[in-house]
Structures are given as C-alpha cells and as structure tokens.
KOLLUMDREN-374409 format. One record per residue (C-alpha): x, y, z; residue in three letters. Coordinates in steps of 0.02 Angstrom, whole numbers, plus 50000, padded with zeros to 5 digits. Example, Ala and Ser with C-alpha at 12.3 -4.5 7.8 and 13.67 -1.06 7.14 Angstrom:
506154977550390ALA;506844994750357SER;
END
This chain:
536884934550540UNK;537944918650488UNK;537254906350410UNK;537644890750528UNK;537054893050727UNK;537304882450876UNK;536364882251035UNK;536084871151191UNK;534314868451162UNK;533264870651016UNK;531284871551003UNK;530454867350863UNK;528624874750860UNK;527764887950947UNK;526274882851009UNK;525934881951193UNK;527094864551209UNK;528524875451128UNK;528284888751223UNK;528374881951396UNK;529724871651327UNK;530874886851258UNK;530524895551437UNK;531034882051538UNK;532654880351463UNK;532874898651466UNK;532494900751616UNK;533824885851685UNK;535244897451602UNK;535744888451445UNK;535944895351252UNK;534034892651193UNK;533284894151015UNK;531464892950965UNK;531004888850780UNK;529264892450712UNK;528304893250525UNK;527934912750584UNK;528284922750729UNK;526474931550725UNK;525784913150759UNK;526744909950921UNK;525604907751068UNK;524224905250946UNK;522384901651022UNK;522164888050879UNK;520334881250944UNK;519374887851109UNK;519964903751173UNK;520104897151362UNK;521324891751480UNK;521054877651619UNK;519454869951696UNK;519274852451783UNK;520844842551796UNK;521654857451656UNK;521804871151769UNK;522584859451881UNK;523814857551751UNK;524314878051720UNK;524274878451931UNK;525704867551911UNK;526424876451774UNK;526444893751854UNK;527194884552039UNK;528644880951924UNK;528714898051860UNK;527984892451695UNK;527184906651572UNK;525544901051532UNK;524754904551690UNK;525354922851688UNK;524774927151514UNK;523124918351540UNK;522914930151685UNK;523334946951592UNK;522214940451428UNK;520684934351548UNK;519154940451500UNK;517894929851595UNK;518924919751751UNK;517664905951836UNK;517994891551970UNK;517124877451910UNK;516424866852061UNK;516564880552176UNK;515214873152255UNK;516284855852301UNK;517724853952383UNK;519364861952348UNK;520194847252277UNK;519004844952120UNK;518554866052079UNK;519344868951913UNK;519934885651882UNK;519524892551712UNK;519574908151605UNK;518944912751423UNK;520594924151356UNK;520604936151226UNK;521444928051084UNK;522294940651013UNK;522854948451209UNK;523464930751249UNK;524504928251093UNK;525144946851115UNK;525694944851284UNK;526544927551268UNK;527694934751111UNK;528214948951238UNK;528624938251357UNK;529624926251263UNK;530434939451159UNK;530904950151342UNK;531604933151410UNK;533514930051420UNK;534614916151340UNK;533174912551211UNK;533054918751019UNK;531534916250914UNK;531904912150733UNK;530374911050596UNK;531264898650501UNK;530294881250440UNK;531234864350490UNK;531354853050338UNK;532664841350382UNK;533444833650522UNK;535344830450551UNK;535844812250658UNK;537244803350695UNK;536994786950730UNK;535714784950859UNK;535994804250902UNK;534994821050836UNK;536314833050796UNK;535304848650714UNK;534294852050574UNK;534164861350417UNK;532804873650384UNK;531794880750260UNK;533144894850227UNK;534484883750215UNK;535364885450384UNK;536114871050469UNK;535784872450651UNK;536814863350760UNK;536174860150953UNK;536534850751088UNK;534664846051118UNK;533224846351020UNK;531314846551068UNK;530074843750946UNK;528254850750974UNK;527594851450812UNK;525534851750869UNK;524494844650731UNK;525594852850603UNK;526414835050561UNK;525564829550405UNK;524154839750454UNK;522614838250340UNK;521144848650356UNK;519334843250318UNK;517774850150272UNK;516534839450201UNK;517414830050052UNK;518744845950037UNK;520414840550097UNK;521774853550139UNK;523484849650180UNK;523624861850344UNK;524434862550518UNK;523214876250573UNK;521724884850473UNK;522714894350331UNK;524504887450385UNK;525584874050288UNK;525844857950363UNK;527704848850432UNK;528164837150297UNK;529574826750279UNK;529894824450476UNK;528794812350502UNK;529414800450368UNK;531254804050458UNK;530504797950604UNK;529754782150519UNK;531464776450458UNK;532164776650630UNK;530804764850673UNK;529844776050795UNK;527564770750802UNK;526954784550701UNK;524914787450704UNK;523574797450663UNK;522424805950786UNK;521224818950744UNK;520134833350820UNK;518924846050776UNK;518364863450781UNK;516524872650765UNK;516204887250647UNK;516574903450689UNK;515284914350715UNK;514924934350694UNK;514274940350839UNK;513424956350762UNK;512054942250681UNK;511884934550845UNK;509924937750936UNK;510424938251106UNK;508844943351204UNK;507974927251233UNK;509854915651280UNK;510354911951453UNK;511804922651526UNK;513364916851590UNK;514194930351704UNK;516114928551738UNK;516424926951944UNK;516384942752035UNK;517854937852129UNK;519204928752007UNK;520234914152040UNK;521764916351948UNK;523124905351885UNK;524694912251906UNK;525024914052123UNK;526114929852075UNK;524464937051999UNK;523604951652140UNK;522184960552010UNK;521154958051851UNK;521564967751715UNK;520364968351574UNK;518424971651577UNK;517574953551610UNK;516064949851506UNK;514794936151478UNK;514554920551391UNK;512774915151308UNK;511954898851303UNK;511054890051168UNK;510484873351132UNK;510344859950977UNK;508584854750946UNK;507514840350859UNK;507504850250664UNK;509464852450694UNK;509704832850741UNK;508814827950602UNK;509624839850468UNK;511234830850539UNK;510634815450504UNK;510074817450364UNK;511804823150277UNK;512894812350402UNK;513714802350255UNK;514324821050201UNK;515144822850339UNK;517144818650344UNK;517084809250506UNK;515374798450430UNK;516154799150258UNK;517784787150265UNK;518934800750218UNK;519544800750418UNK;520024785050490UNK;520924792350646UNK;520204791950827UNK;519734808650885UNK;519484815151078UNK;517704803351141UNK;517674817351296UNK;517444831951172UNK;516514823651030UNK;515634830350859UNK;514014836150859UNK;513984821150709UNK;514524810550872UNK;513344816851000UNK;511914813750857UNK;512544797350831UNK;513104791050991UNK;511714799251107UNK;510244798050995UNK;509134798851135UNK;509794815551200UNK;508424829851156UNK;509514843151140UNK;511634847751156UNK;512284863651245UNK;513004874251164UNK;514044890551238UNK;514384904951130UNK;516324911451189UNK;516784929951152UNK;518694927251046UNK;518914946351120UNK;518474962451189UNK;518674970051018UNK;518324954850913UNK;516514950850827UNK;516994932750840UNK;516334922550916UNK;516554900950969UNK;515164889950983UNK;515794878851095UNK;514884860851074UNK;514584860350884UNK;516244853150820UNK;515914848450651UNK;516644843050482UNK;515054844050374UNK;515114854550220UNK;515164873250236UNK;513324875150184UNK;512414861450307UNK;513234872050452UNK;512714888050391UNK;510814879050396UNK;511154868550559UNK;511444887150640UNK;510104893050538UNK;508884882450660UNK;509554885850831UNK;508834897050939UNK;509904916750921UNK;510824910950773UNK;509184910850622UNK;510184925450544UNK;512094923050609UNK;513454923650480UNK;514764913550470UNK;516434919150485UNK;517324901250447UNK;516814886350446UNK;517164869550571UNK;518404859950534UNK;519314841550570UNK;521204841350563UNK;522184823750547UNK;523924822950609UNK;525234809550634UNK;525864807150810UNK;527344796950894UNK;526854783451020UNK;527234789751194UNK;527884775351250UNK;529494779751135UNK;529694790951283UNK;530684791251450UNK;529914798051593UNK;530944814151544UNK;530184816051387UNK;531814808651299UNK;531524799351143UNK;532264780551181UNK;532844777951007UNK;533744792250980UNK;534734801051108UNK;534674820951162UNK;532774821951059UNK;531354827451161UNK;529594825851134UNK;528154837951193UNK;526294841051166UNK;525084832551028UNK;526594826150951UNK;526504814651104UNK;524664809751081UNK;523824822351187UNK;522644836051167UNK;522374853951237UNK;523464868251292UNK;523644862751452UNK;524204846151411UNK;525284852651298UNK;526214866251398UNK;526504854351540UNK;527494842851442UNK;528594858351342UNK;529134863451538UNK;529464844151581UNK;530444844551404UNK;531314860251426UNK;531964859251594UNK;532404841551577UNK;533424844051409UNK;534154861151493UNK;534674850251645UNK;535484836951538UNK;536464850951464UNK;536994854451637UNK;537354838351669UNK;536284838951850UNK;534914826751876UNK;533234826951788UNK;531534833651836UNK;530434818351851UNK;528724821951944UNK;527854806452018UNK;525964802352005UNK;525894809852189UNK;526884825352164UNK;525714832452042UNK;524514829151905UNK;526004833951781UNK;526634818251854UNK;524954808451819UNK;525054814751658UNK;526804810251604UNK;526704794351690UNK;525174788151580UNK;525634792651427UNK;527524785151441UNK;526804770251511UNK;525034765851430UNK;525204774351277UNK;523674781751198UNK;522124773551073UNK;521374790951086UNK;521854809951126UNK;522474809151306UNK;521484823551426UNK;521804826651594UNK;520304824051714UNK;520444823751913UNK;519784807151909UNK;521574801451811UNK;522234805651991UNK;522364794652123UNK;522904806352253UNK;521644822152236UNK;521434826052401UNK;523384830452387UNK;523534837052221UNK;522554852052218UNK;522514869352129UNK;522714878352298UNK;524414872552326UNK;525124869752160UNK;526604880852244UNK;526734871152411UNK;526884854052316UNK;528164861052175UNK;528994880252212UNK;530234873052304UNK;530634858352206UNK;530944872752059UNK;532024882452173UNK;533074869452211UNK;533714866652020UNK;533684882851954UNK;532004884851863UNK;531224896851979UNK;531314915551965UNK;532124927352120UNK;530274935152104UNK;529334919852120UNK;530654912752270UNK;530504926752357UNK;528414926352358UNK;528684906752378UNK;529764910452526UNK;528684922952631UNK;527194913352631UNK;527894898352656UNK;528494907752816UNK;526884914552857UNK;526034897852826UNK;527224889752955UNK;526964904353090UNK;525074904553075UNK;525094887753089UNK;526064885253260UNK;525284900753321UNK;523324892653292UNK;524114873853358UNK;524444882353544UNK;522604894353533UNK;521664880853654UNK;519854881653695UNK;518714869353781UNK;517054864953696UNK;515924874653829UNK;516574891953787UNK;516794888153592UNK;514794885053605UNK;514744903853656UNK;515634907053476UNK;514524896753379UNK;515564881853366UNK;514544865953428UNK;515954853353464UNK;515844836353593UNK;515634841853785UNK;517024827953805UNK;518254842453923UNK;519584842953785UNK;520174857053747UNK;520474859853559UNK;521444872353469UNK;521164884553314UNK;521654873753196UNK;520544858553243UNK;519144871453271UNK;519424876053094UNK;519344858553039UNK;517564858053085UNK;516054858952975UNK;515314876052950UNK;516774882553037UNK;517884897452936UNK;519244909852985UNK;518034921753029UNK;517384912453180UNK;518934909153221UNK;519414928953232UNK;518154932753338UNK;518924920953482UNK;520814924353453UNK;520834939753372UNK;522764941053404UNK;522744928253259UNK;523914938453123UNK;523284944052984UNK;523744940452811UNK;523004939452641UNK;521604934252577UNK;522564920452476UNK;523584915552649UNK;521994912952743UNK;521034902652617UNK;522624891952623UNK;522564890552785UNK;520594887852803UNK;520624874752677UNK;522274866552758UNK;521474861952921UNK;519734856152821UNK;520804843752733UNK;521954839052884UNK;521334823752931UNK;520914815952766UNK;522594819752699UNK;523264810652858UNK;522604794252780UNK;523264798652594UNK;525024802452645UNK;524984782452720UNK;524394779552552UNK;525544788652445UNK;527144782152572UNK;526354763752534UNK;526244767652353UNK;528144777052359UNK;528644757852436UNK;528304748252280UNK;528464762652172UNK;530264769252202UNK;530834752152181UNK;532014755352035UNK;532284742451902UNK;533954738651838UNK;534324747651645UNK;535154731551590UNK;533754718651640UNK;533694705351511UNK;531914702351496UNK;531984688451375UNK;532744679051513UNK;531394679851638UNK;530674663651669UNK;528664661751691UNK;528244677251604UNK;527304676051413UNK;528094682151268UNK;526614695851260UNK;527194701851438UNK;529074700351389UNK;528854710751228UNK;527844725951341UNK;529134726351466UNK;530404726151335UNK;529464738651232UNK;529304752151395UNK;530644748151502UNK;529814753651654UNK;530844765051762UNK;530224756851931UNK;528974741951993UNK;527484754652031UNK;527554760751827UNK;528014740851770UNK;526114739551884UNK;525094753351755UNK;525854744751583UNK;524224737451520UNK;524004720351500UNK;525234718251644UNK;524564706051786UNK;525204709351965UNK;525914690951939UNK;527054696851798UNK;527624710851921UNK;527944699052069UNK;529014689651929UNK;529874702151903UNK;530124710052081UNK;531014691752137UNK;532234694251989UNK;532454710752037UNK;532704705852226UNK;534164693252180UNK;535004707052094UNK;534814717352207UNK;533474732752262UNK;534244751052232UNK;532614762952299UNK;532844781652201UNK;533004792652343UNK;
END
C-alpha cells in the first residue's frame, strides 16, 4: 500500500456518528475512507447496550427510512425488543431493544466492511492539514498523509477524554482506550468554542453473583417492534431484564462519601446529561425520593455481564462495591469494572450549518458528541446528515437539509445549529412540535422517498418503499368508496350518529374502538396485506383528522420559516436591533426567519426587524 491516499470523503472515528457517516457517503457512490484507533472497536456499545426508546427510536426509524445501518444491526443483535407507551398513542410509543454487545458490534463491522466505495483504516489521526480557511487531509499516527476532498470528524468523547474514578484520573476516550490529543488545540487556533461536557457510566456487574429470585421480571414483548422496515423476523432468543431498587442504607452510604466522589469532589467542572443523572445527583437533587430504580441489562446471550442501569457513578471503586453490597440481589455481586465519569471537549454547534459544515473552515464536517450531544441515536443521525451532505457536496447536487417538520432528525439538527447546547443535547418527543406527524410508524412515508430521490437509498429498500407505497394508495381509495349508513354499521358493532350519512371504511376506521377487524367483517373484499400495511393503515385513519389541523400548522410554520435570509446581510447595519441581538445573528447566521425565531435571546421584535430589511431586499422562499 503507498504511503499517501486520497479519497472523496474521509471519516474520522468509528463510533455510531462515524459509522452512519462512512455509510452514507458510501452509499451516495463516492471514494469513502473511515479512520479509527482500532478496527475491533468499531460499532462499539461504549455505555448501555440498547438502541432507541422515547424520542431515540424515533431517531434510528429515521435512520433506517434513509437506508441508514443502525436500525438493521440493532434488529439482528436484539435481544429483548419493547414498545415503550404501547399503551398511548402511536405518535409518542418509543421503540426499544437491549442488543447484545458483542452481536451488535459484530454485525456493524460486517456490514461496513461488505459495503462498496468505503475502506476502513486502523490508523490514529494526529494532525490535521489546512489551507487557508480549508481542511485538506491529515496525517496519522503511521505517518501517512491523507489527502480528501471532505472530512468528517466524529471523534465521541475521545477528544481530550479523561476518565474518573474517585480522585484517579485517566487520560481515556473509552474504558482502556487512549484519548484524541492534539486536535482539539488545532481547532482552538482556528478560533472554533471548544468545551467540556461530561457523562457517566455504572459498574459492571457479574451476573453469576446476582440473587435473582426475589427481583421483579421484565419480559421482552411477545410480538417485537423492530427498527429497520426491511426487518420480517427476530433472530436471537429474547430474554429478560430484572429490577432492583436503591434504598435508605444505600442513600446514606452515598452521602456520606459524596465529597469522594469526582462529580462532588471539584476534579469535574463540566455539565453532564440532568435527564440521565448520577446516583450522587439523584441523592443530591431528589433527597426526598425513597428509593431509585434500578434495571439490571443482560450485555449478551453469552456474556455474564451485566448493566445496572440507574447507578451512574464516579465514587471510588470500593464505596460501589459496598453501595451494591446493600441493594436488594446484589449482597454478594462482584464487580466486573467499576463506574466511571469521562470529560471531553466539544465544539459549539452553532459553528455549524444546517448541513453539518463547519462555518470557519470549509469542506469539515461535524457529527455526534463532538457536536454536544449524547447517545447513539443522536449520534448516528447526525454521521448520515454528515455523510450524505459531504458526499453530495462532492457531487456537487444540492444538500440534504431536513426541517423541524420533516422529521425529528430535523428537530434535532435544527436545535443544536441554532441554540447551541449548556448541557448534553437528548432527543425527547416533547423537543417536537409536530408529533402527531412525526412518528415511528412512518419514518419511511415521511423520508424513503426523499432518499430515493438523491441517491442514498438502496434498489432493496426502493423497491419495498415502492410496493407499499402502492398498496397504501390502493387500500386507501378502495376503503374511501366502501359506504355504509350508520343503521346497518350498528349491526357490525360500530355505534356512529343516526344522522342518514353514509360513511365509508376509512371514516369508520377513524372511530374509537373501531380496528381493521371490524372493518373485515363488513367489506371483506377489502385486500389483504401485511400485518405492517394494515397497522399503517389502521393508525392512518385514527390520526386523519388531527393531522388535518397540523398540516395548516406546519404550512403556517413553512410561511415564515422558508423565508430565506440573504448570505451577505450586514447585520451591523440593522437599525433598532442591540448589539447583543446583532452579535447572535452574526454569530449563527440563520438560514431562514423561522430558525432567526429559535436563536435564544431573540425577541419576535428583533425578527420583525429583520424581516422588513429582508422585505426591501427582497424575499427569495427555498422551494
């Protein structure tokens, strides 16, 4: 092999943000290289081995509509799939699924290694190569000078990474992996808002000390959701999960050594995720609280490990072999390795363009916790954004922007680029404004076709895409001319207003208490289809007439938010706005009025300010 390389797009890191990213670019047709510490660590599990839940699995939904991978290897590494909220409505159930870690990272290295235009170097980046205001390459550990076109960075928590444990500091990316060093300072001197952030893991457990007899059971659902829409069976054995709980002798061991613990110490001064806090922070902050949950996740179907999920910690190796000591099942339990908190710097998102372009240096992307987020989800929504868009640019076709109403990628992108972050950004359903539109169900019917149509979709997943979309549509006009008047629907079951009119299938299915299965037994002629089809359709006409009211919404909100602001605006110029307001605007340089609306700190006065300058030079709407 020579010594020098060029390639279109390059990848650095290969976590779950790298590894969307690498795909995506892959999968658009152009020369793609991934670069990672060690190839054995690529798709790596690094805290809680699950994919999804509320707002998440929204997320991989997405991911898998535009032929992403981590939906897919979720699916063939599940080991206990649940729908959170199945209860509620379709629009808030969460799809989740505790993975085997070691099946997960197994079949994501297969499928990257099996996927064309992309080679996978283990190779450490140490330098970067600009030129002027432009990322040229890089040099790596080995000495080669790499030479691409674009360049995505996705670097995790590996940048300046420090590990803690009590007052033990390690230098780390991951548990037992060297840091990124020397990037970040790069970064600094081209004047880019480096921070630190910081999160957490609990101690890992062996499962052979466990007492299970007397701990609540958590059975995986008999009939799985998955993630990936190309996805027909299950393949591995499911098995349960185990709850436990925190008590009052646990609280006040915690207490008691709390100034021993790194977050309580001073040695960490970075924010850390307040949605998925310490059990030092859940003692602290909800000292009223009797007890915290805690679940005890199977890492595998041949793996003793297992992850407490609930006690994050950062106290010394020997207070959490006694806090587990006192909760109920774990008296005897060995530990395998202790909790830990990492520190790592992070760029300000708000360095970013909507395509996950760096605005201070051109053809460098950013992806992932290197953006301020945390979780795999987060983080392999952003590599696809990055890849594709940085694939596209090669190709010199228009980028892949998603708007907050297209899909919760879209939310996500949107509020990081534009608010920034003072804490890890997570994705929760309530960050959308448009639920009722943007659910997991039809991830596909919002997205497929919006893949298709530049390239990033697979003939497979087209042709799927394709045939229901076609059965969709025929079911549909079929069930619109099925008419029935309320007297004889009675007969079926179906109480409805003796008002004469006759209704058809579809707003018979839009009634409460009313499924596909009452409808069958009027119009049996109805065709059949799937399983998958049918709940589409069932949950289509439930949702008919709210999402009536929310596409007025959205086309209101599309108004104000297409209105596309001029690249060369001189904000310094504006008259009537403060200095504060001129210096965020300046700072972002929102895309259009709706994301100049979500800056914070900006009034809707500023905005109208700035929408009359805009209207004297002129409105262009993006089409």
């Amino acid at each position: 092999m020579k010594k020098d390389l060029t390639f279109d797009v390059v990848v650095i890191g290969g976590g779950h943000a790298g590894c969307e990213a690498a795909a995506a670019a892959a999968r658009l047709g152009v020369n793609t290289a991934l670069f990672t510490h060690k190839f054995e660590t690529i798709g790596e599990m690094s805290c809680n081995p699950a994919v999804g839940g509320l707002g998440k699995g929204h997320l991989v939904r997405e991911i898998d509509a535009l032929d992403g991978v981590m939906g897919d290897v979720a699916d063939k590494s599940g080991i206990q799939f649940r729908l959170l909220n199945r209860s509620r409505g379709p629009a808030v159930r969460g799809p989740r699924t505790q993975s085997d870690r070691s099946l997960y990272k197994k079949y994501m290295q297969e499928k990257l290694v099996n996927y064309c235009n992309l080679t996978i170097f283990s190779d450490p980046v140490i330098e970067f190569i600009f030129s002027k205001n432009v990322i040229n390459g890089f040099i790596t550990k080995a000495g080669k000078k790499i030479t691409s076109t674009k360049l995505i960075l996705t670097t995790g928590t590996f940048l300046n990474g420090v590990i803690h444990i009590g007052d033990t500091q390690t230098p780390a990316g991951r548990y037992n992996e060297k840091p990124t060093t020397g990037l970040s300072e790069q970064l600094k001197k081209l004047n880019f808002k480096i921070g630190r952030l910081k999160t957490g893991t609990p101690p890992r457990l062996d499962s052979r000390t466990i007492n299970y007899q007397n701990l609540e059971e958590q059975h995986a659902d008999t009939d799985p959701y998955f993630f990936s829409f190309l996805t027909k069976k299950n393949l591995n054995r499911q098995i349960s999960c185990r709850m436990t709980y925190t008590n009052e002798a646990v609280h006040k061991l915690i207490s008691k050594n709390i100034k021993r613990s790194a977050m309580y110490s001073g040695n960490i001064k970075s924010v850390g995720p307040r949605y998925c806090p310490s059990i030092e922070d859940k003692i602290v902050k909800f000292s009223d609280k009797q007890r915290h949950q805690i679940f005890l996740e199977p890492e595998g179907l041949n793996d003793h490990t297992v992850y407490p999920n609930g006690i994050s910690t950062s106290l010394p190796s020997e207070i959490q072999q006694e806090i587990c000591s006192k909760i109920s099942g774990l008296e005897d339990v060995k530990i395998i390795r202790a909790g830990y908190a990492i520190e790592y710097d992070f760029v300000d998102p708000r360095e970013l363009f909507l395509t996950l372009e760096t605005k201070k240096i051109k053809n460098l992307y950013m992806a992932g916790q290197i953006n301020g987020t945390t979780g795999y989800e987060e983080a392999a929504a952003q590599g696809l954004i990055a890849g594709a868009n940085a694939a596209l640019s090669v190709k010199e076709q228009e980028p892949l922007i998603l708007q907050r109403s297209d899909a919760y990628i879209g939310v996500m992108i949107d509020d990081l680029v534009t608010k920034g972050v003072a804490e890890p950004y997570r994705m929760f359903t309530s960050r959308a404004e448009y639920r009722l539109t943007l659910r997991a169900d039809n991830a596909d019917l919002r997205l497929t076709k919006k893949g298709i149509d530049i390239g990033l979709v697979s003939s497979e997943r087209s042709e799927y895409f394709n045939e229901k979309s076609k059965n969709l549509d025929e079911t549909d006009k079929i069930m619109n001319n099925l008419k029935i008047s309320p007297s004889k629907a009675e007969k079926y079951g179906i109480v409805i207003a003796k008002d004469g009119v006759l209704r058809s299938a579809n707003q018979l299915l839009s009634q409460k208490g009313v499924n596909f299965q009452k409808i069958r037994k009027i119009w049996p002629e109805i065709p059949k289809y799937s399983k998958e089809i049918e709940d589409q359709i069932e949950i289509n006409a439930h949702y008919k007439g709210y999402l009536s009211k929310q596409n007025a919404d959205i086309l209101a909100f599309q108004r104000d938010e297409n209105l596309l602001i001029p690249e060369n605006i001189n904000y310094a110029d504006l008259s009537g706005l403060s200095n504060e307001v001129k210096s965020k605007f300046m700072e972002i340089r929102p895309k259009t009025l709706g994301q100049a609306l979500r800056i914070d700190g900006i009034t809707p006065a500023a905005v109208y300010i700035l929408l009359s300058h805009v209207k004297r030079k002129s409105i262009k709407h993006i089409a």
